[in-house]
C-alpha positions in Angstrom: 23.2 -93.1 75.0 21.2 -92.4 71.7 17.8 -94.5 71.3 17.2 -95.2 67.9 13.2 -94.8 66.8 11.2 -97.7 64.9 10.5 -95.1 62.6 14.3 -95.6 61.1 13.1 -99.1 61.1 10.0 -98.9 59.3 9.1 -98.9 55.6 5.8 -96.9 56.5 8.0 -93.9 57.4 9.1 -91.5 54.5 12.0 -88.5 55.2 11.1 -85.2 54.8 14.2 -82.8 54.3 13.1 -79.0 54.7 15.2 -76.5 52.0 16.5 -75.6 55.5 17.9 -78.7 56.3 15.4 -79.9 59.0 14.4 -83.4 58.7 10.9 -85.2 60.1 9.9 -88.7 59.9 6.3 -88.9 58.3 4.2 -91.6 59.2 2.2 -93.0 56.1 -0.5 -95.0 58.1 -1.6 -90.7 59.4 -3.0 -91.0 55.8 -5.6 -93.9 55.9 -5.5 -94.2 60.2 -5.9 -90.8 62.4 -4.8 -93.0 65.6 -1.3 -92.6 64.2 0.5 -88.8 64.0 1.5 -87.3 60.5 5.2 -86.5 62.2 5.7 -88.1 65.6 7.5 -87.2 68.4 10.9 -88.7 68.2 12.3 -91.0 69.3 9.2 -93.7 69.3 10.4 -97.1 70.9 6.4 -99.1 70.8 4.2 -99.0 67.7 1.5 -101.2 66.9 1.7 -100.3 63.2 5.7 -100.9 62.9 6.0 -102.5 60.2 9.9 -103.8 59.4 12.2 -102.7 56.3 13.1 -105.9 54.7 17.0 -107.0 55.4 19.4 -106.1 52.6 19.7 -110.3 52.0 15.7 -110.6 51.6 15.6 -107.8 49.2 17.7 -109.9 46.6 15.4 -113.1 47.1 
C-alpha cells in the first residue's frame, strides 16, 4: 500500500528534478518559516502549513 504525501497535495510544494533524474519535494514555507524543512522526508501525512491545490473545477471559476 503506497501513502500518498500532502506535499503532492499542496500548492506550497515546488518539484525539483536533478539532471540525474532524482526528484525532491521543496517546501516553500522553509523560505519565510525555519519550523518547516527545505526537502522533507517523504511521505508527510500531518502538516500544519498544508495548504490545498485548488480542484481542476475551481480553477475555471
Amino acid at each position: 500500500m503506497m501513502v500518498t504525501s500532502l506535499c503532492e497535495q499542496c500548492r506550497l510544494m515546488r518539484e525539483v528534478v536533478t539532471p540525474k533524474g532524482s526528484r525532491f519535494l521543496l517546501c516553500q514555507l522553509s523560505i519565510t518559516n525555519p519550523a518547516y524543512p527545505k526537502y522533507p522526508p517523504q511521505p508527510v501525512v500531518r502538516c500544519e502549513g498544508h495548504h490545498a491545490k485548488p480542484s481542476t473545477a475551481e480553477e475555471k471559476q
